[in-house]
N, C-alpha and C positions, 0 to 999 in steps of 0.2 A: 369313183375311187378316191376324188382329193377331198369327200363327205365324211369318209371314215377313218382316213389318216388323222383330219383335223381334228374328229371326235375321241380318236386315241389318243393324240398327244396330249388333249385334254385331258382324260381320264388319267393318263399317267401322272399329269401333274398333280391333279386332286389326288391319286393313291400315295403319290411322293410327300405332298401336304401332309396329309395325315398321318404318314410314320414319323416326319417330323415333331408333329404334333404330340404324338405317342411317346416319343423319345422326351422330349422338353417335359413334358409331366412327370415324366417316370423320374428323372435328373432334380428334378427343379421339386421335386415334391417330397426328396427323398426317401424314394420306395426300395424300402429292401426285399428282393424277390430273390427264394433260394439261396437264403444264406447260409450256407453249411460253416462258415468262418468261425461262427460265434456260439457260444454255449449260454445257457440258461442258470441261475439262480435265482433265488429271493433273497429278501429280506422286510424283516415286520418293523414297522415304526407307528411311534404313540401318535405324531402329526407328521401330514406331508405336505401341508398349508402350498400349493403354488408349483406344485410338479405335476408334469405332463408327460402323456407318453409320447415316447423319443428323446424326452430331453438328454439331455448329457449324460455320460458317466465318467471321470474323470480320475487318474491316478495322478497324483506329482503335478497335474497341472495338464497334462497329455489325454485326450480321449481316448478310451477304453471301449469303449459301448454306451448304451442309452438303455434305455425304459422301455420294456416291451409290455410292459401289464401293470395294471393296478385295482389292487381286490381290497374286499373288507372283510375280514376272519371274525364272523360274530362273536367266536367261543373266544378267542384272548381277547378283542376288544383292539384292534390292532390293524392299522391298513400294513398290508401286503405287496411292496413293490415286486415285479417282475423284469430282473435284471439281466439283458442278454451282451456277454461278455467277447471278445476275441479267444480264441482258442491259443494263443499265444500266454496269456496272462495266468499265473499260476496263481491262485489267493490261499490262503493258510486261514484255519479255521478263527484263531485270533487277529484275524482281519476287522475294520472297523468301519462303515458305510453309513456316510453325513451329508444332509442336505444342507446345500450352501446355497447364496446368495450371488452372482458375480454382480458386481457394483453395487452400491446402497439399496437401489432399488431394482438392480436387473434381475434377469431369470432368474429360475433354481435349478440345480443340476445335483447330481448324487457324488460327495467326494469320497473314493476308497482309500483309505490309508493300509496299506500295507502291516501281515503281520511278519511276526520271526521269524519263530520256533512252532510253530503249529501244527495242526495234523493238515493235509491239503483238503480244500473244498470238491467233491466230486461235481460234472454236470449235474444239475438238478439240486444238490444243495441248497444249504442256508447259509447265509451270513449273521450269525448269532449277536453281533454289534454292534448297536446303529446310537447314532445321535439324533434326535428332531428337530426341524426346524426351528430356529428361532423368529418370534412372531415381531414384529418390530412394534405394530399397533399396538401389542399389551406392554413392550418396553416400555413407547412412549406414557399410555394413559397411567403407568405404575409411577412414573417421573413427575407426571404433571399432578396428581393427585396423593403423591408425598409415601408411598408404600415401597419405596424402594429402601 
């Protein structure tokens, strides 16, 4: 009898490890599962030079969403972000979505500037607006080689 106790409490712990374990990944890996929270858009920009998916998406400085896709549209010549938003956030169609830099050299992150007077973005929309990254390597070589 005290062969199978021991083997059970065993077991237990190993099954108890492993939710553990399941949990710390799922937390620590930032997995969004079921997220009914947030709605989908796009939007097309000419470079996305250094965005990843999940990165940021950011209003005023506050997280909004991240990066849920990134495609290439052969026919405009255009990468294609896939932007999944909070259902709270209302965006107006002369809204304006720019990749930024945080620190000289840190990440890139998608910044939304807010529009006015617009018509409102539906799920699945576009953000017709975007700015591109700015490339820092071609600042530099356009400085040092006098084409500025």
């Amino acid at each position: 009898m005290k062969k199978y106790s021991k083997e059970s409490i065993v077991g237990l712990f190993v099954f108890v490890g492993l939710l553990l374990i399941i949990f710390m990944s799922v937390k620590l890996g930032d997995v969004r599962m079921l997220s009914d929270s947030h709605y989908h858009v796009t939007a097309s920009f000419n470079d996305i030079s250094g965005i990843r998916i999940n990165a940021p998406v950011e209003m005023m400085g506050v997280p909004i969403g991240y990066v849920d896709n990134i495609s290439l549209d052969l026919n405009t010549q255009k990468a294609v972000l896939g932007i999944s938003l909070e259902k709270k956030i209302e965006l107006t169609d002369d809204a304006i979505a720019s990749i930024k830099t945080s620190g000289l050299i840190g990440d890139k992150y998608v910044k939304i500037s807010p529009g006015g007077v617009g018509d409102p973005i539906e799920p699945g929309g576009t953000i017709i607006e975007t700015e591109s990254a700015i490339d820092i390597e071609d600042l530099i070589s356009k400085y040092v080689f006098g084409k500025v």
